[in-house]
N, C-alpha and C positions, 0 to 999 in steps of 0.2 A: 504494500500500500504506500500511495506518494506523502511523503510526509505536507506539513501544514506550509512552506514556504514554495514548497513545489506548485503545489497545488496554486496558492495565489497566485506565483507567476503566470500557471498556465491560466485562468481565470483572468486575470490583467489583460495578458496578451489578447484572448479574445477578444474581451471589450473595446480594445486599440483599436482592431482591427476592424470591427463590427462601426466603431465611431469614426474613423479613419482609414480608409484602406491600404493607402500606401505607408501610413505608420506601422501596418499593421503588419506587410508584408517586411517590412525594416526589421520590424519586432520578430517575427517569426522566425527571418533570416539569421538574427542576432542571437536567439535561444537555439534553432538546431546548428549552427556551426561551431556554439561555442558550449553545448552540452552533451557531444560525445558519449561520452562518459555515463551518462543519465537515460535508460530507458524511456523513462517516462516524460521527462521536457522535451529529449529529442523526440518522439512520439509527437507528441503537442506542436513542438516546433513545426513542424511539417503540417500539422493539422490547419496552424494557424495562420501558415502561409495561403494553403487554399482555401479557408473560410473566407481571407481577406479579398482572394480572386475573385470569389461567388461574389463579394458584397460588390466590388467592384462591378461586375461585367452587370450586377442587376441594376445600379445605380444608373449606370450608362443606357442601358434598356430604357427604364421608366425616362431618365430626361429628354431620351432621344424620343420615344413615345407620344410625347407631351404631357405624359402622366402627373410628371412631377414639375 
């Protein structure tokens, strides 16, 4: 089980990314390259990167839409 500071990072990261995309992709970048070592942030790390693509490519969607 990921201990309690694991956990926030990966948590943080999402929200970055979800509020930001390209922080988010930064962010992501920055937790899997520099947590090797860590199952579970690199895990994350990689998740967090393409959460932040999704938010992205839907953002672009909706404003090109007229949605937004």
């Amino acid at each position: 089980m990921a201990e309690t500071k694991e956990l926030i990072i990966a948590i943080v990261g999402y929200i970055i990314a979800f509020l930001s995309p390209i922080l988010g992709i930064i962010a992501g970048v920055i937790i899997y390259f520099t947590q090797k070592e860590n199952p579970f942030l690199n895990k994350h790390g990689k998740y967090i990167i393409i959460f932040a693509i999704l938010v992205w490519i839907i953002g672009l969607i909706l404003m090109f839409t007229g949605i937004l």
